[in-house]
OpenMM code with the backbone's topology and positions (N, CA, C; nanometers):
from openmm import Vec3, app, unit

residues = "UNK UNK UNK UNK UNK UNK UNK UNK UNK UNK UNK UNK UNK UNK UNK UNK UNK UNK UNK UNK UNK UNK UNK UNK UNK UNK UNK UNK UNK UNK UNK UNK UNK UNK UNK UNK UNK UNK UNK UNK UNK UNK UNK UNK UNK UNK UNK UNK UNK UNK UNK UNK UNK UNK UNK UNK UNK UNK UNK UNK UNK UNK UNK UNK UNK UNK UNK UNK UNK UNK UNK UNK UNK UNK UNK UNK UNK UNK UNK UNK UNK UNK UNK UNK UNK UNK UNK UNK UNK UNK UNK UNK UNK UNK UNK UNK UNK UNK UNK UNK UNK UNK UNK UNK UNK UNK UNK UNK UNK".split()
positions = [
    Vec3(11.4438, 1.7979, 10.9827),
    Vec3(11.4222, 1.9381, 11.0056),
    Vec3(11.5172, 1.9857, 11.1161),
    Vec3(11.5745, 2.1002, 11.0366),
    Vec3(11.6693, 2.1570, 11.1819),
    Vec3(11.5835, 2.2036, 11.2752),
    Vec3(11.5577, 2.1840, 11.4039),
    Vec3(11.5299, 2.3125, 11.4621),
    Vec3(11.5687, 2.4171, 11.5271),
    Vec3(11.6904, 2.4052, 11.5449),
    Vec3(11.7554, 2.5532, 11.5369),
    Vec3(11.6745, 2.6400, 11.4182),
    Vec3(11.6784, 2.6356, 11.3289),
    Vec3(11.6033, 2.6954, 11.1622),
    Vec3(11.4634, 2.7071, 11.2135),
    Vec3(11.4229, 2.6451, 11.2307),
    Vec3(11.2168, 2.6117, 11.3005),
    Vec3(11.2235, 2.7041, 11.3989),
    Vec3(11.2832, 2.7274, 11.5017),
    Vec3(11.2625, 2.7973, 11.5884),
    Vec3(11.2903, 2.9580, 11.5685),
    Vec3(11.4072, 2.9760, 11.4987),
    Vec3(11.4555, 3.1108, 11.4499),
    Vec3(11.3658, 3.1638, 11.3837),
    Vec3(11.2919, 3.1017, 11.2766),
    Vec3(11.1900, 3.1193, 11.2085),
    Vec3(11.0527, 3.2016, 11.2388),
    Vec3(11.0280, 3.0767, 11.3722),
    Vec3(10.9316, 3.1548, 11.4511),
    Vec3(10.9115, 3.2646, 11.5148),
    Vec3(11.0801, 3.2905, 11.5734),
    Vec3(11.0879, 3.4245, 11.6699),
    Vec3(11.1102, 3.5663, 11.5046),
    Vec3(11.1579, 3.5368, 11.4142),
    Vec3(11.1461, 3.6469, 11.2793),
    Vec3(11.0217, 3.6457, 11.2893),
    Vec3(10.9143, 3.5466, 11.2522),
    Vec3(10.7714, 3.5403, 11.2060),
    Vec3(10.7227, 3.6449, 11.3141),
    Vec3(10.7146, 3.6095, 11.4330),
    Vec3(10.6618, 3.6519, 11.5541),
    Vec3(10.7120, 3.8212, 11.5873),
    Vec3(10.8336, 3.8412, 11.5362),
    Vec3(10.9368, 4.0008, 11.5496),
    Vec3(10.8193, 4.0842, 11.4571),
    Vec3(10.7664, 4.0346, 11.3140),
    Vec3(10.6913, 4.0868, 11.2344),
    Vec3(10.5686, 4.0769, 11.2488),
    Vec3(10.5024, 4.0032, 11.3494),
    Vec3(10.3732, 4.0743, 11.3605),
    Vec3(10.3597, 4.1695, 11.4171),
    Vec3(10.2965, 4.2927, 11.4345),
    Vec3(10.2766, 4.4059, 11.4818),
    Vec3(10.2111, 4.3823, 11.6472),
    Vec3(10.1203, 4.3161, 11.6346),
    Vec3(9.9728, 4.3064, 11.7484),
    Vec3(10.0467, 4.1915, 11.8504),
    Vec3(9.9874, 4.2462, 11.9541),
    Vec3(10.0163, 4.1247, 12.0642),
    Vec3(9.9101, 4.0474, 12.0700),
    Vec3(9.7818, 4.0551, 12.0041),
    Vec3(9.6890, 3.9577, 12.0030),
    Vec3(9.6491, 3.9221, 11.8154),
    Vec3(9.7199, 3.9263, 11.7292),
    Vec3(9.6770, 3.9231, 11.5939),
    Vec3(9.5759, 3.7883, 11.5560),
    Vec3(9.4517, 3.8610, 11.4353),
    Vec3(9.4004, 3.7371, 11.4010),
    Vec3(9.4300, 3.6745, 11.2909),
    Vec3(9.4147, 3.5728, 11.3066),
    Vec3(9.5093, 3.4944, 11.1914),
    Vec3(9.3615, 3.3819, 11.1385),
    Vec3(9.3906, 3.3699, 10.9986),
    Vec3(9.3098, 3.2666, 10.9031),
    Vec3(9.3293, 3.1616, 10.8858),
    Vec3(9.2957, 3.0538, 10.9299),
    Vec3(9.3250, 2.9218, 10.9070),
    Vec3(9.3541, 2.8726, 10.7560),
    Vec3(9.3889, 2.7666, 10.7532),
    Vec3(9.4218, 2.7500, 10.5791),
    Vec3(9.4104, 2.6057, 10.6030),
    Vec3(9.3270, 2.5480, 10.4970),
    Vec3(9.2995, 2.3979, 10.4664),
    Vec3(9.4221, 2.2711, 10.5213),
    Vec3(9.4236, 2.1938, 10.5916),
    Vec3(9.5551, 2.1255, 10.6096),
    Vec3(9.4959, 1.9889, 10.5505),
    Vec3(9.5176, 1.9033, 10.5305),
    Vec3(9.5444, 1.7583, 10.5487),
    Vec3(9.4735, 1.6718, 10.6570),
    Vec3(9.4982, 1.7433, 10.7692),
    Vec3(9.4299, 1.6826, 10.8997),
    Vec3(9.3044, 1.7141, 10.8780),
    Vec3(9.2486, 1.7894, 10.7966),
    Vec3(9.0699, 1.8308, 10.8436),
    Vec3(9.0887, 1.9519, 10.8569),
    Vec3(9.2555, 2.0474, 10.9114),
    Vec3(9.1594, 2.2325, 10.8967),
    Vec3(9.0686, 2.3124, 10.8415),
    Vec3(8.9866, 2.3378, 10.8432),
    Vec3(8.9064, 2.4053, 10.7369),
    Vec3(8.9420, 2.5561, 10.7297),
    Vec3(8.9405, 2.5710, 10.6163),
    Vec3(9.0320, 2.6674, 10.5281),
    Vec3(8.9040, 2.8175, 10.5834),
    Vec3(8.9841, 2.9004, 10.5952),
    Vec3(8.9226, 3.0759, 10.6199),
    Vec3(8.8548, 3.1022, 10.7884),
    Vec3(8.8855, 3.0153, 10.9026),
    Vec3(8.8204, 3.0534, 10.9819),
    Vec3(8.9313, 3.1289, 11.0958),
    Vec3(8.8678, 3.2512, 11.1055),
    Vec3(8.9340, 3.3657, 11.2166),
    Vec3(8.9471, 3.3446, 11.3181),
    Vec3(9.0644, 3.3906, 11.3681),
    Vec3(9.0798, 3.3570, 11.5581),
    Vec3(9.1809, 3.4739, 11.5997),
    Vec3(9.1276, 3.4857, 11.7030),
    Vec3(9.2434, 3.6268, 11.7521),
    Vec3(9.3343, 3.5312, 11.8733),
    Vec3(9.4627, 3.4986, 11.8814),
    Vec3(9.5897, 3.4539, 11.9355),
    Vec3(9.6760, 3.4826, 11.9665),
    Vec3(9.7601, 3.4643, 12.0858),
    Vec3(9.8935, 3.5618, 12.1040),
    Vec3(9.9984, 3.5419, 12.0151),
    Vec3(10.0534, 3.6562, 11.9724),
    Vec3(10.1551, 3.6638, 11.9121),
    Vec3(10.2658, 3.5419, 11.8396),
    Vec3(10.2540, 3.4821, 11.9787),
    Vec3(10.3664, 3.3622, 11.9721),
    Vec3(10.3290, 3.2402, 11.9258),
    Vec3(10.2028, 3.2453, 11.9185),
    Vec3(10.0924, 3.1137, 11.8529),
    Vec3(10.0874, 3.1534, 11.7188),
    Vec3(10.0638, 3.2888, 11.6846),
    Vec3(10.0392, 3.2581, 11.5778),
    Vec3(10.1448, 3.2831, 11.4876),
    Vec3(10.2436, 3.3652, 11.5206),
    Vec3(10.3796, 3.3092, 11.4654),
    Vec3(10.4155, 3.1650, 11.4160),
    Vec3(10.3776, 3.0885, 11.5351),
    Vec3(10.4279, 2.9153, 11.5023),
    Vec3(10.2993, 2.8519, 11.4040),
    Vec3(10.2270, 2.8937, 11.4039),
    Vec3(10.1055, 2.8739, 11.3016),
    Vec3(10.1276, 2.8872, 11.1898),
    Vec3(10.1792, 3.0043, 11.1134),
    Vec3(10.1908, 3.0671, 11.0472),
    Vec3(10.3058, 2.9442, 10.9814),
    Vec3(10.4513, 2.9794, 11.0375),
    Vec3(10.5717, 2.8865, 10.9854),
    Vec3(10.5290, 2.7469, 10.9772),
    Vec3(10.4189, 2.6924, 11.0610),
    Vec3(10.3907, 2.6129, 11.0346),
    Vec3(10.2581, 2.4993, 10.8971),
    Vec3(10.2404, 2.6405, 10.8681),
    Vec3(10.1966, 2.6446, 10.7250),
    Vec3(10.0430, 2.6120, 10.7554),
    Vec3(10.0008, 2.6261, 10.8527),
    Vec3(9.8182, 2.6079, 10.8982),
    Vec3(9.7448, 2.7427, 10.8884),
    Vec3(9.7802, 2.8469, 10.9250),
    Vec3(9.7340, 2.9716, 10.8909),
    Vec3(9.7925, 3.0833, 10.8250),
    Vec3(9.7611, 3.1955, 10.8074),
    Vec3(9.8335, 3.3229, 10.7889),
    Vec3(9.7541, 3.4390, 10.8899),
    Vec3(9.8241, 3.5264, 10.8636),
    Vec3(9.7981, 3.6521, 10.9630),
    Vec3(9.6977, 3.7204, 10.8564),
    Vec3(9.6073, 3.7696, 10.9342),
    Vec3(9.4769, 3.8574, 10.8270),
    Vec3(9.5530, 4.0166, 10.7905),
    Vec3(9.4538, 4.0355, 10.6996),
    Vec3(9.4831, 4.1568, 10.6537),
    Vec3(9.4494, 4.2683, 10.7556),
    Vec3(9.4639, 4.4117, 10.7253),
    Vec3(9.3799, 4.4681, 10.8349),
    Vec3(9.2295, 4.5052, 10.8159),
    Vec3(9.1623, 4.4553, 10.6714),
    Vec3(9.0241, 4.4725, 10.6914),
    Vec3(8.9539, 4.3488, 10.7388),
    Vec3(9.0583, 4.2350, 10.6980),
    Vec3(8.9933, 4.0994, 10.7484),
    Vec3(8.9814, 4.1278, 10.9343),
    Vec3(9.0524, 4.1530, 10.9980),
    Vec3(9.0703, 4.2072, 11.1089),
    Vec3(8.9890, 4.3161, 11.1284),
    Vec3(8.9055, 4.3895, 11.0932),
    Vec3(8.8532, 4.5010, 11.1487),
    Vec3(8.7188, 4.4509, 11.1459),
    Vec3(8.6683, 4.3612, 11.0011),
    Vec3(8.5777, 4.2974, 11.0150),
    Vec3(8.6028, 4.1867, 11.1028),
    Vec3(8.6811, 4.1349, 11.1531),
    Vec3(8.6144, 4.0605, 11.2715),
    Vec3(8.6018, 4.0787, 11.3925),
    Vec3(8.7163, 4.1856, 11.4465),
    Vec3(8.6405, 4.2530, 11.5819),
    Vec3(8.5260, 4.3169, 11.6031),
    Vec3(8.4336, 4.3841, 11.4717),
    Vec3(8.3586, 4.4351, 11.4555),
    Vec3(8.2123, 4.3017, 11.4588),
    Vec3(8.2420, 4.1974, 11.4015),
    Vec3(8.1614, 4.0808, 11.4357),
    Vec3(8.1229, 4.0704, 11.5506),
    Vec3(8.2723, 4.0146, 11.6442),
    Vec3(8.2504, 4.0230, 11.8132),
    Vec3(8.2012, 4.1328, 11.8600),
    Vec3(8.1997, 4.2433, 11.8597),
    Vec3(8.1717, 4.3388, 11.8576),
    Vec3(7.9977, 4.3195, 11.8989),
    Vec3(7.9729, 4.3058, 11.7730),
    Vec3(7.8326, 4.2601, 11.7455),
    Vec3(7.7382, 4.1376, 11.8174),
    Vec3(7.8452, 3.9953, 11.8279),
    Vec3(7.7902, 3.9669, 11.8854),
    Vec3(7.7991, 3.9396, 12.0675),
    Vec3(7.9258, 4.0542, 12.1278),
    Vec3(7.8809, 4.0749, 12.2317),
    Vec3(7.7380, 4.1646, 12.2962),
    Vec3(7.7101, 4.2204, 12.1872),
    Vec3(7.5938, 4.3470, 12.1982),
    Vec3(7.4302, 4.2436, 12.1645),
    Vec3(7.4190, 4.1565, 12.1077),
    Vec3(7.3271, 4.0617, 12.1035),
    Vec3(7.3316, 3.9824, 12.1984),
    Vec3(7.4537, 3.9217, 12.2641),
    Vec3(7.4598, 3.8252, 12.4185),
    Vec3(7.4289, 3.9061, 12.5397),
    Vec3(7.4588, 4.0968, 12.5191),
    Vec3(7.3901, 4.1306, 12.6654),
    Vec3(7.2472, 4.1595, 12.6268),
    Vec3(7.1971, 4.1712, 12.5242),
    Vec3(7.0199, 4.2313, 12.4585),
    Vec3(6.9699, 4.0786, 12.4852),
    Vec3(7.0044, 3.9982, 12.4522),
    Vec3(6.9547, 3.8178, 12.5079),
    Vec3(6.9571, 3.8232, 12.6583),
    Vec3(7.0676, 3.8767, 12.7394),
    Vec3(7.1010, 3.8563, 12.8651),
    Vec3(6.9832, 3.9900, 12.9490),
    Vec3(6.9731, 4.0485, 12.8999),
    Vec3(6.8667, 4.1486, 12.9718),
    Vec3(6.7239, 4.1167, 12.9457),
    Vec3(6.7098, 4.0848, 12.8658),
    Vec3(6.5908, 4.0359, 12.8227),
    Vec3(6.5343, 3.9023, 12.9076),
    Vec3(6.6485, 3.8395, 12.9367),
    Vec3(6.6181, 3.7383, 12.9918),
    Vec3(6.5778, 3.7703, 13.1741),
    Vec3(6.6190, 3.8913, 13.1640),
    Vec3(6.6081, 3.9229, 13.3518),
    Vec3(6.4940, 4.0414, 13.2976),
    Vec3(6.4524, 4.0694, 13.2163),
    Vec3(6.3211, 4.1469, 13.2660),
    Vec3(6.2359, 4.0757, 13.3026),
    Vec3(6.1196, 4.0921, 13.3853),
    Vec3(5.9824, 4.0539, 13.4531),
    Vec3(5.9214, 4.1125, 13.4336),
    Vec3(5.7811, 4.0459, 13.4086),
    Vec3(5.6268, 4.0487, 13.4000),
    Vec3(5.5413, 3.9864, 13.4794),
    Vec3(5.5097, 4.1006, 13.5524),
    Vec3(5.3597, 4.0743, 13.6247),
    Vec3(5.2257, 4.0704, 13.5386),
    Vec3(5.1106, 4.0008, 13.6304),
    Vec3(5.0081, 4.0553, 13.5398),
    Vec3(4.9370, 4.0600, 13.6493),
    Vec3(4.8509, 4.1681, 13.6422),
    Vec3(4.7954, 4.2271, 13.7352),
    Vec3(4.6515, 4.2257, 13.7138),
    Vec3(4.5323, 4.1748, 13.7794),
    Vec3(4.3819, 4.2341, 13.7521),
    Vec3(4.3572, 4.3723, 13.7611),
    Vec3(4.2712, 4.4139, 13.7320),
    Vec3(4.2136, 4.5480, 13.7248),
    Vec3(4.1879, 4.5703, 13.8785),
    Vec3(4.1357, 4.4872, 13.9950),
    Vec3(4.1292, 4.5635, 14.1227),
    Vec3(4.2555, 4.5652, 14.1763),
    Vec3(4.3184, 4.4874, 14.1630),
    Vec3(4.4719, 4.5116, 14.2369),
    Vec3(4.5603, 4.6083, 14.1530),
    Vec3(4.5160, 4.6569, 14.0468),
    Vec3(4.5917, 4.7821, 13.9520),
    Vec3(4.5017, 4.8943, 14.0458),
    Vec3(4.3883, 4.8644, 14.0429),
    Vec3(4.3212, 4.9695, 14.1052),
    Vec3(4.3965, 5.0484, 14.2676),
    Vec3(4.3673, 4.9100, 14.3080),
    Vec3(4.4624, 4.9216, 14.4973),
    Vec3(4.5951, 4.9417, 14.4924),
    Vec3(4.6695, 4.9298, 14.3933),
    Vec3(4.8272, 5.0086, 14.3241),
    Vec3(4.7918, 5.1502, 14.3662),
    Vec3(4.7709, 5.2093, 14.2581),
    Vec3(4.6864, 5.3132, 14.2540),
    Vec3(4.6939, 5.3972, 14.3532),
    Vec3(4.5663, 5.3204, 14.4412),
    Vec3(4.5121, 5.3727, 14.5404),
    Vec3(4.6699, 5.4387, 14.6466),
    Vec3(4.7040, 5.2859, 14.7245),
    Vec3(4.7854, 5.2972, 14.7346),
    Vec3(4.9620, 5.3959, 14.7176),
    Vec3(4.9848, 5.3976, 14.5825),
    Vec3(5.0390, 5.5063, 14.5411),
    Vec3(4.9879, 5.6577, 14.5465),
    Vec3(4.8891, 5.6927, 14.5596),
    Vec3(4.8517, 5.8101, 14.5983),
    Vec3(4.8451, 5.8235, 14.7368),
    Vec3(4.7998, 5.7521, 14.8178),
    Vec3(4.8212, 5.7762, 14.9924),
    Vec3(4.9794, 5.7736, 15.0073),
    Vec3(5.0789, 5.7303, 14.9254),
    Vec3(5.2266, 5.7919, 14.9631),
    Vec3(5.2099, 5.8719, 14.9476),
    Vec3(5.2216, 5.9265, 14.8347),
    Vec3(5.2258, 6.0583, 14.7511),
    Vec3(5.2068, 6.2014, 14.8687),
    Vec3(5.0801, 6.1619, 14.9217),
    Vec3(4.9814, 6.2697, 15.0125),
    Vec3(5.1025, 6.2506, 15.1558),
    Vec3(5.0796, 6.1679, 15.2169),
    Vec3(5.1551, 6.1202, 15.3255),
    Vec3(5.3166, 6.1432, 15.3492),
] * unit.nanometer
topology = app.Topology()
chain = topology.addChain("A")
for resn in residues:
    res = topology.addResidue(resn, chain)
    for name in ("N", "CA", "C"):
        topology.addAtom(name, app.Element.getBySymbol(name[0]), res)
């Protein structure tokens, strides 16, 4: 393999992606890749990915559906993450009562 050719390759591949972070699809290799899984990568990775015949660059709905995933599941990791910092007291009925109480002598005061 030349690489003069390998490398030129990469910087064309890389001139034609649009995105400085594009996601690209894995594609079945030999080693074990498993074929269709998304990753968002810089430019220059996934250029050499690409020539290197392990992935391709997604479409733009494959891409919209997957920021829209993350998307999603950043919005479930902070609803887990808040959830996890709310608190519960439990209170008897005389100390709800002396709350109460309490809260009204501010109130007046």
């Amino acid at each position: 393999m030349d690489l003069r050719i390998y490398y030129e390759n990469i910087r064309s591949t890389e001139t034609a992606i649009g995105d400085d972070y594009p996601v690209i699809v894995s594609k079945a290799t030999q080693d074990g890749g498993k074929d269709g899984t998304m990753t968002e990568v810089p430019r220059r990775l996934a250029a050499k990915m690409v020539v290197d015949g392990v992935a391709r660059v997604a479409t733009a709905e494959e891409t919209a559906a997957f920021r829209e995933s993350l998307a999603e599941a950043q919005r479930k990791a902070e609803q887990a993450a808040a959830a996890a910092r709310l608190q519960i007291s439990v209170l008897s009925t005389r100390e709800l009562e002396q709350l109460r109480v309490d809260a009204g002598k501010q109130m007046k005061g």
